[in-house]
C-alpha positions as CSV (number, residue, x, y, z in Angstrom):
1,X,11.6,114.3,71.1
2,X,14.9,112.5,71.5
3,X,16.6,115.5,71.4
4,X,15.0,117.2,73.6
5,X,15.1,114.2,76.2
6,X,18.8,114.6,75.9
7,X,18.6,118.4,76.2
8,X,16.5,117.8,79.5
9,X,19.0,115.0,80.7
10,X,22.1,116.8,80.0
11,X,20.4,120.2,81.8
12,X,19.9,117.8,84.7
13,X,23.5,116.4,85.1
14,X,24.7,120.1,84.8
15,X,21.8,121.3,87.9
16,X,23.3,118.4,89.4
17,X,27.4,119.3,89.3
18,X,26.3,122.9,90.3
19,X,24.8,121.6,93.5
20,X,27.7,119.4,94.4
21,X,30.1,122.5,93.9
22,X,28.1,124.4,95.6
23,X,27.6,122.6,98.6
24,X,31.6,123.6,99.2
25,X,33.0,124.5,102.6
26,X,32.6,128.7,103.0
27,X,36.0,130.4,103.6
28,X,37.2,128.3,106.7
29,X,36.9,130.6,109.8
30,X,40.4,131.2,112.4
31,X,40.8,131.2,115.8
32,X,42.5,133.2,118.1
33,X,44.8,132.0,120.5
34,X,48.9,132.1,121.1
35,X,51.0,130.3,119.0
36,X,54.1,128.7,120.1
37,X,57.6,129.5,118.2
38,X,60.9,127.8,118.7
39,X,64.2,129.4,116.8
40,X,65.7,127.7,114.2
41,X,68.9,129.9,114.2
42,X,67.4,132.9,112.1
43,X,64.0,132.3,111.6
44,X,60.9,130.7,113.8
45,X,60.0,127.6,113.5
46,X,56.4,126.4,114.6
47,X,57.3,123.8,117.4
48,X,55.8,120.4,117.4
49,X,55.4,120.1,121.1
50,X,54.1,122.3,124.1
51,X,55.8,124.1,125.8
52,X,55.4,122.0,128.8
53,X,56.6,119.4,127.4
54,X,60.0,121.6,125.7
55,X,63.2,121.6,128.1
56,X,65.2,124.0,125.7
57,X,68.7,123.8,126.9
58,X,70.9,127.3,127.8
59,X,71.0,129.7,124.6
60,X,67.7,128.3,123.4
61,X,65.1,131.3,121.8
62,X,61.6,130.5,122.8
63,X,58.6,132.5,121.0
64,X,54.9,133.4,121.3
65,X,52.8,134.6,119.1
66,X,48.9,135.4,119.8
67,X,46.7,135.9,116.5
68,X,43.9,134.9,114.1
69,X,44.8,131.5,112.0
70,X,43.5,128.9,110.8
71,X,45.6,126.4,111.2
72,X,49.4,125.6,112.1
73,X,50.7,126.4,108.3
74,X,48.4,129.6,108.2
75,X,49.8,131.1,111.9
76,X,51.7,134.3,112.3
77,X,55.1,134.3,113.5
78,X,56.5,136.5,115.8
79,X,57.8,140.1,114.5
80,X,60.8,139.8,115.9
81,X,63.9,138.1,115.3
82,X,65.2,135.2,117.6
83,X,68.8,136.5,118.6
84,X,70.1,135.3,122.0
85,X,72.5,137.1,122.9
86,X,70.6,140.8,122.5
87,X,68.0,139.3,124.4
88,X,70.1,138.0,127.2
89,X,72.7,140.0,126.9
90,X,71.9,141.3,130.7
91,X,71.5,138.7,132.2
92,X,74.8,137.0,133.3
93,X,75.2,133.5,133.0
94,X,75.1,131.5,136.4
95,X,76.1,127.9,137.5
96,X,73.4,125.1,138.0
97,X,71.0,127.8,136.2
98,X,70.1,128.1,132.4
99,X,69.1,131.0,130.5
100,X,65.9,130.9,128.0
101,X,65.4,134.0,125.5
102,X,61.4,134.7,125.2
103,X,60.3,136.7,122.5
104,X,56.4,137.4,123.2
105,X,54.5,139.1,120.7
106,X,50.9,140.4,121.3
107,X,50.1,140.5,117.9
108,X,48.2,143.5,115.9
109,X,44.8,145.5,116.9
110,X,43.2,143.3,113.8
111,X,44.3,139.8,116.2
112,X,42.6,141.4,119.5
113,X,39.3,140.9,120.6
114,X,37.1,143.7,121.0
115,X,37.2,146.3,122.9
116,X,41.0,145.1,123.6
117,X,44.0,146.8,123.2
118,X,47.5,144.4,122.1
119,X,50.5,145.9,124.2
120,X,53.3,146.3,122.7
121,X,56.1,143.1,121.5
122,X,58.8,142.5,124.1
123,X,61.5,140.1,124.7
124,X,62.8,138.9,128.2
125,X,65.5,136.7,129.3
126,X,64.4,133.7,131.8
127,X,67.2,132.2,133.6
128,X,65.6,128.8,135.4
129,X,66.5,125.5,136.4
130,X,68.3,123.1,134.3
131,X,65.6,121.0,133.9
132,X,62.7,124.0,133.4
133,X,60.6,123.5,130.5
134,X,59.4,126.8,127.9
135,X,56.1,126.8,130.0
136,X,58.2,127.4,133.5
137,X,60.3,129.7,131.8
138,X,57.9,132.0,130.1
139,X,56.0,131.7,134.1
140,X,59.0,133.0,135.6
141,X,59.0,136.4,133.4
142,X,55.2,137.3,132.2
143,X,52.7,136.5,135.2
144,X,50.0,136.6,135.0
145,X,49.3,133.5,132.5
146,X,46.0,132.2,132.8
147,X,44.9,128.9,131.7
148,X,41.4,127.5,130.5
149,X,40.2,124.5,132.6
150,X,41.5,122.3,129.7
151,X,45.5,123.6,130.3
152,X,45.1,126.0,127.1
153,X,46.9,129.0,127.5
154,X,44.9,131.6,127.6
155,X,46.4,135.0,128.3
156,X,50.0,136.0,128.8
157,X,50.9,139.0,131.3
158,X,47.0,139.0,131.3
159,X,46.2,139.8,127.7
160,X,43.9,139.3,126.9
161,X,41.9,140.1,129.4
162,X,38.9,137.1,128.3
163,X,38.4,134.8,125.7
164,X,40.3,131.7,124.9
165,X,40.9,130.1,121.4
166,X,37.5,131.2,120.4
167,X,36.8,130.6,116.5
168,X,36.0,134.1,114.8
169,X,34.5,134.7,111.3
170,X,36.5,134.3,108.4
171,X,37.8,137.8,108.0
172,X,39.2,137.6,111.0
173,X,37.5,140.2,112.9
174,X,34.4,139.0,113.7
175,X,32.8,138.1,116.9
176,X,33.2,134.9,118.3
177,X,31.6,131.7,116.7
178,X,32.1,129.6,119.5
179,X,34.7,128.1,121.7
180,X,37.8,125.8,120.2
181,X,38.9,122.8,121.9
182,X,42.2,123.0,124.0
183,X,45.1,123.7,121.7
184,X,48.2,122.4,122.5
185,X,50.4,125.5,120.5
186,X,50.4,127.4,123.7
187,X,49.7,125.2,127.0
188,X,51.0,123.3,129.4
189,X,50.7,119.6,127.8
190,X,49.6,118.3,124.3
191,X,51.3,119.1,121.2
192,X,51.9,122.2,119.2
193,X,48.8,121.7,116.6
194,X,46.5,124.8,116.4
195,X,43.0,124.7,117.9
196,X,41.7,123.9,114.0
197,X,44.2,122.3,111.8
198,X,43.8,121.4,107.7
199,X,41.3,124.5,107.2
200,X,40.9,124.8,103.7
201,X,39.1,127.5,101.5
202,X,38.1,125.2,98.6
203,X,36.1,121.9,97.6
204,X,37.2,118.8,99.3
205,X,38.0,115.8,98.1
206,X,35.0,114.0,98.6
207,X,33.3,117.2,96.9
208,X,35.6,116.4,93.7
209,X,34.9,113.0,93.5
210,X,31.2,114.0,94.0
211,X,31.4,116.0,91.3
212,X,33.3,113.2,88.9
213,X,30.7,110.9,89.6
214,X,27.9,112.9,88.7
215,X,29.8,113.7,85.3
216,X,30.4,109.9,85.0
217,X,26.6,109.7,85.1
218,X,26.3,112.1,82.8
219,X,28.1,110.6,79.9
220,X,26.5,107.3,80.5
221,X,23.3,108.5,80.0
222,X,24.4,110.6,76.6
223,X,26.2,107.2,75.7
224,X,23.0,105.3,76.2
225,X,20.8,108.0,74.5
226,X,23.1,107.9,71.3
227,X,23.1,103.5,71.5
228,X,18.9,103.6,71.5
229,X,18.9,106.0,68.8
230,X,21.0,104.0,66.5
């Protein structure tokens, strides 16, 4: 009889862990929404502020990138390589002006909502006041921008056409799930964090400590099972 008590009791603690691990976040879902890139001489960096809030000075490389991520860490960068001086190459330098390379990148037909088509990556050279920040700059060379009534950034030379930081299923492709809360990454004020940040595929830590102190349960009641048998 004891040893089937035990038997019964361990079977229990074991139902018990397989619940708790179970009851683990799905595959965290992305959003889709434009990203915002600053260069760090040969590579992107993402930037910590808006771009509202950025006054690059002259020679500075600017980029956005529009995708599905789920967070800062997981976002794409853009395709192309910062390099000022290809990008502005045309475009002379003049006094009490400044000159702000812009590489904006659509992203790929998995990134774009239905029914939408990405156009293709392009760079441009804006060349604005001293004191213009990214957002004035990227204004003055890819109208229309349009902006959600929360100063998100929606669209960039209108694309794409509707939606704005919507959360999408976790493959990436899936219809919307519902709507993200402004994201700094790409408007006018706020910082650079993505609309979700900290996603994470696997248990979280209150799930593993869950889970060690249903184990600690566990051996208890085997220790107290073996103490009343002896």
């Amino acid at each position: 009889m004891r040893r089937a008590g035990r038997t019964t009791a361990l079977l229990v603690v074991l139902g018990a862990v397989l619940a708790v691990l179970g009851a683990g976040p799905a595959q965290a879902a992305g959003y889709r929404y434009w990203s915002f890139w600053e260069s760090s001489g040969s590579d992107w960096t993402y930037a910590t502020q808006g771009p509202s809030l950025v006054r690059p000075d002259d020679g500075a490389v600017q980029g956005f990138r529009f995708s599905v991520s789920e967070d800062s860490q997981d976002s794409a960068k853009p395709r192309r390589a910062p390099g000022f001086a290809k990008i502005c190459a045309d475009t002379p330098a003049k006094d009490g002006t400044k000159r702000i390379a812009l590489v904006i990148d659509p992203g790929t037909a998995a990134d774009a909502p239905a029914g939408e088509t990405p156009p293709a990556p392009r760079t441009a050279c804006a060349r604005v006041a001293p004191d213009a920040s990214a957002a004035e700059a990227l204004a003055s060379v890819a109208k229309p921008l349009r902006y959600s009534s929360d100063a998100m950034l929606c669209a960039i030379t209108g694309y794409p056409g509707s939606g704005c930081g919507e959360q999408v299923s976790g493959d990436g492709q899936g219809t919307p799930a519902g709507s993200a809360s402004a994201s700094a990454s790409a408007s006018p004020a706020g910082s650079a964090s993505s609309p979700a940040s900290g996603g994470s595929s696997g248990p979280s830590a209150g799930v593993l400590v869950g889970v060690g102190a249903v184990l600690l349960l566990g051996i208890a009641a085997v220790v107290q099972s073996r103490r009343r048998r002896g």
